[in-house]
C-alpha positions in Angstrom: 0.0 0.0 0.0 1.4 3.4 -0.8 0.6 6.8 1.6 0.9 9.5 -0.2 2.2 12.7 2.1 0.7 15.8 1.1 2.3 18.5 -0.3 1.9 20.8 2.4 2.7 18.3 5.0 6.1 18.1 3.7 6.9 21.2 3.1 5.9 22.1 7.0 8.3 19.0 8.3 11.7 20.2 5.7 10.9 23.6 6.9 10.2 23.1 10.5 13.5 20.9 11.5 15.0 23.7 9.5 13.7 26.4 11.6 14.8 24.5 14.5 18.3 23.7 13.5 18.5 27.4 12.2 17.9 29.0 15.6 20.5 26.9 17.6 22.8 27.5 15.9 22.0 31.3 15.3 21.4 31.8 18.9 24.8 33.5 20.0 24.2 36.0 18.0 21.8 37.3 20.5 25.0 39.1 22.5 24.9 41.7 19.6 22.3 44.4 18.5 19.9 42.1 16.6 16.4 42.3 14.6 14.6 38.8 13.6 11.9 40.7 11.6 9.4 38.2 10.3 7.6 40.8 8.3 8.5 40.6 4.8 10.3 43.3 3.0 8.1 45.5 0.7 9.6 48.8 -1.0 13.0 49.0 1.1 16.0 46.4 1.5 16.6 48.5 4.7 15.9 48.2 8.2 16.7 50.0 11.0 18.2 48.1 14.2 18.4 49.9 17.5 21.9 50.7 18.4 23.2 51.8 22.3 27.0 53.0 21.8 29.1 52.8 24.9 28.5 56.3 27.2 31.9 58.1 27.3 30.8 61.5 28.3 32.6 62.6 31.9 29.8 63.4 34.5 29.4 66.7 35.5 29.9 68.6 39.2 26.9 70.6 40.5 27.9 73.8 40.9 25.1 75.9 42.8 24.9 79.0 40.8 24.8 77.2 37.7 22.5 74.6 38.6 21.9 71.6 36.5 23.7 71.6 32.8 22.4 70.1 29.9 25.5 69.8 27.0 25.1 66.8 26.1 22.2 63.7 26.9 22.8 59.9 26.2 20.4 59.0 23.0 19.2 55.9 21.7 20.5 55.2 18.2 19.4 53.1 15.2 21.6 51.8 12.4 20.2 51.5 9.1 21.1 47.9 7.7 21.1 46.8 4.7 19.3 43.3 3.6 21.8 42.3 1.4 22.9 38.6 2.0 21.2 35.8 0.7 22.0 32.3 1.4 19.8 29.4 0.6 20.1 25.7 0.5 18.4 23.9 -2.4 16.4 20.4 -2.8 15.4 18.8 -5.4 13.1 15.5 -5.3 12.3 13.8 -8.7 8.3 13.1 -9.2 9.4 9.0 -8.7 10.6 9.6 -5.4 7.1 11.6 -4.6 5.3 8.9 -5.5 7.2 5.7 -4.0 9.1 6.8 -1.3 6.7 9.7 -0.2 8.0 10.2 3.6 12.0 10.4 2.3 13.1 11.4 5.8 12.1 14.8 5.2 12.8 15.7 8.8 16.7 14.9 8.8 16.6 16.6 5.3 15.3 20.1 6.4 17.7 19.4 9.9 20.7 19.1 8.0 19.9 21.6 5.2 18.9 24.2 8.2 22.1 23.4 10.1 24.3 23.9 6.9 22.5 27.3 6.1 22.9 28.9 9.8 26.7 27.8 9.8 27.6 29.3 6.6 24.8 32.6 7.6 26.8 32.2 10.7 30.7 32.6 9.6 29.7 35.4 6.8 28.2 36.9 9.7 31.3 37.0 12.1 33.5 37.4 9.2 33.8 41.0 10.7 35.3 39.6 13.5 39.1 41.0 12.7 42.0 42.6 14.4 41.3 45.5 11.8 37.7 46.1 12.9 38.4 45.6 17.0 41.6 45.7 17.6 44.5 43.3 19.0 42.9 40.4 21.0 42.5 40.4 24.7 43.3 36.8 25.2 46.2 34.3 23.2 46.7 31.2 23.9 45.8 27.0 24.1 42.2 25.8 25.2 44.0 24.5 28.4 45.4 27.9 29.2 41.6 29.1 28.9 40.3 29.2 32.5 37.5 30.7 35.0 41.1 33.3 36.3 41.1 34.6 32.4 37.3 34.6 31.8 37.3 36.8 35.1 40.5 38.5 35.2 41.6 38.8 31.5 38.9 39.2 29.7 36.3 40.8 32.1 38.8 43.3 33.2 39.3 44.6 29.7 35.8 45.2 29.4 35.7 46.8 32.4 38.6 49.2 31.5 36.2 49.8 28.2 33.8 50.7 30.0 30.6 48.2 29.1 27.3 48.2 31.6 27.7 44.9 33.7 24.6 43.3 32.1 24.4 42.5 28.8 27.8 41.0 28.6 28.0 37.8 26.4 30.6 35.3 25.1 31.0 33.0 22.6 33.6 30.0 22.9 34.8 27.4 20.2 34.4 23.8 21.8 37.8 23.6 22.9 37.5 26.6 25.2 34.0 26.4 26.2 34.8 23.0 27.8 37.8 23.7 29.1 35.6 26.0 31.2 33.3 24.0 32.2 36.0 21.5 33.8 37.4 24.1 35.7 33.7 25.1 36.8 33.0 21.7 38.0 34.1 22.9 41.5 31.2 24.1 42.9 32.9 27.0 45.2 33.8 28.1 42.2 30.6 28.3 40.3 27.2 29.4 42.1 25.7 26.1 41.6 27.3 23.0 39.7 23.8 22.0 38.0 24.2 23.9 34.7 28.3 22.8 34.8 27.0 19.2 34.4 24.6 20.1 31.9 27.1 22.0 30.2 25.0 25.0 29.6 27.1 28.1 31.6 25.4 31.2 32.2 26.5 34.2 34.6 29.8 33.9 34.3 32.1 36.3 36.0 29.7 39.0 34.9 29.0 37.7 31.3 25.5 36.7 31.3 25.4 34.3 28.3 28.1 31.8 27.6 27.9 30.0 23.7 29.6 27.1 22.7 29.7 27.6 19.4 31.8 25.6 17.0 31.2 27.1 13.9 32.8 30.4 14.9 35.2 31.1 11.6 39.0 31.5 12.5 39.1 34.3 9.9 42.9 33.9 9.0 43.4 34.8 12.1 43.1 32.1 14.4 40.0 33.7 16.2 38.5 31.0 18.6 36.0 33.3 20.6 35.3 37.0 21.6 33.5 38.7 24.4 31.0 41.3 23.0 28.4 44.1 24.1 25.2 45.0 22.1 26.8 47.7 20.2 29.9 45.9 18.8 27.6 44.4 15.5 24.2 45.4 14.5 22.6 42.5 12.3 19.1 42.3 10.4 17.1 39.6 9.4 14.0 39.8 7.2 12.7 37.4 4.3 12.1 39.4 1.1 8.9 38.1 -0.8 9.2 37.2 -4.6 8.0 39.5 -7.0 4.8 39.5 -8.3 5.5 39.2 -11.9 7.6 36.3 -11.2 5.8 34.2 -8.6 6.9 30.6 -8.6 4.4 27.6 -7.4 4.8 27.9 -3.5 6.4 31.0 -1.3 6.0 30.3 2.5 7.6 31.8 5.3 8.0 30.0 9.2 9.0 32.3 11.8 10.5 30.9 15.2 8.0 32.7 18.0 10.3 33.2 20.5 13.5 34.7 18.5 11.4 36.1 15.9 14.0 34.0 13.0 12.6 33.2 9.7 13.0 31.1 7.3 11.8 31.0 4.0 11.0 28.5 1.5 10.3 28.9 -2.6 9.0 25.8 -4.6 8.8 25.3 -8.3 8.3 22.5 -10.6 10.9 21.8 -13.6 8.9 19.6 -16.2 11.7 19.1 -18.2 13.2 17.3 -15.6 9.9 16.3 -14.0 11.2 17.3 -10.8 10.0 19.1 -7.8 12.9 21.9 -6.8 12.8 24.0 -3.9 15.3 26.0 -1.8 15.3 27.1 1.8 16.8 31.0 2.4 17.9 33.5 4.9 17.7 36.8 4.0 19.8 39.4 6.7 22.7 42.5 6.4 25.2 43.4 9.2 27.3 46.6 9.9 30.4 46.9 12.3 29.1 48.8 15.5 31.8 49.9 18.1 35.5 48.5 17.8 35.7 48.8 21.8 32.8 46.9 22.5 34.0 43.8 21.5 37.5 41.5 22.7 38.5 38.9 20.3 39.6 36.2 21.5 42.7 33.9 19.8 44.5 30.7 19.9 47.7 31.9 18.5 
């Protein structure tokens, strides 16, 4: 007997475990300024990101005959950004494989394809990440040199000397140095409570609120392995861009994660030369360099 899967079905599983896969491995770049704007773009390829530079005015003495002076007040900022990078993974499934192999382990298709897209979205992304946009790193050295002392002491007390609020601090660890945190963690007089060391998941770290373990974090020729980061140090935009009119193709849907706000999009058209199905899953997002002193990059050599 053959079930047939319907159309719609399938395209909700590939896009769904690609959703899924998309925002785990997107996550870390919640430490920057970010907008996951599931509204489709219409008119503009801009969109404007809130932006909170580092205060460096001096505060001011009250002097009683002057009173209170107003030269200068602290403004919230936007950054317009661009929607200029597209990446998209395509699928192709032949009308024989429709019909007698309908399921085709969609799920672990759409997993993989989503997990391919958010590493390369990912490293184009962080390719920003260079001495020539932030400066010499604040740490260099081994995974086994990377320890709870530097996290606190090397790298928290550059960013204090910067200046950055004590909330909204973030960092984002390849493997090698995430772990080797998480060892020395596993003292529990060290670390507040040793649950989350077990689990592997460390948050409120000597003052950084959010720790990522992310692998995928590109080396850029310059054997970057991590960096410590405030809001204003990137601003980044996401936002799916609808086809045109004129040129519709057979399906255009859009998912959209509900708690980050990340979409996904997926276009669908059918070749009958071929007499195959082909279809592509897409990110649509634009980044700008914020603040060079708001972020600490992090090196192994």
């Amino acid at each position: 007997m053959s079930v047939t899967v319907p159309t719609t079905l399938q395209r909700q599983v590939i896009m769904s475990s690609a959703l899924v896969a998309l925002r785990t491995e997107l996550l870390p770049l919640g430490v920057f300024s970010t907008v996951f704007d599931g509204v489709t773009l219409e008119g503009s390829d801009k969109i404007s990101v809130p932006y909170y530079p580092l205060e460096s005015s001096a505060s001011t003495d009250f002097v009683q005959g002057d009173g209170y002076v107003f030269g200068d007040t602290y403004t919230q900022a936007a950054r317009e950004v661009t929607i200029n990078k597209r990446k998209y993974q395509p699928l192709s499934i032949p009308s024989s494989s429709l019909s007698r192999q309908p399921g085709l382990g969609l799920e672990e298709v759409g997993r993989q394809k989503g997990l391919k897209l958010a590493a390369d979205a990912y490293a184009d992304i962080l390719s920003v990440v260079t001495a020539a946009n932030y400066g010499a790193a604040v740490f260099t050295g081994a995974a086994s040199a990377f320890d709870f002392a530097q996290v606190n002491e090397t790298v928290g007390g550059a960013c204090d000397v910067a200046g950055w609020p004590t909330s909204g601090r973030g960092l984002v660890l390849k493997s090698g140095y995430y772990r080797n945190l998480v060892t020395d963690l596993l003292d529990a007089s060290v670390y507040a409570s040793d649950d989350p060391v077990k689990r592997g998941m460390l948050q409120g770290v000597a003052g950084f609120g959010e720790v990522y373990n992310s692998q995928t974090v590109p080396a850029n020729a310059e054997n970057l392995v991590g960096f410590a980061a405030a809001k204003s140090a990137l601003v980044i935009a996401f936002s799916p861009i609808q086809p045109a009119d004129e040129g519709r193709i057979v399906e255009y849907d859009v998912m959209t994660d509900p708690e980050t706000g990340i979409s996904i999009e997926y276009r669908k058209w059918f070749d009958a030369d071929l007499d195959t199905m082909k279809s592509v899953m897409e990110v649509n997002y634009g980044y700008a360099v914020g603040e060079a002193a708001a972020l600490k990059r992090i090196v192994s050599a």
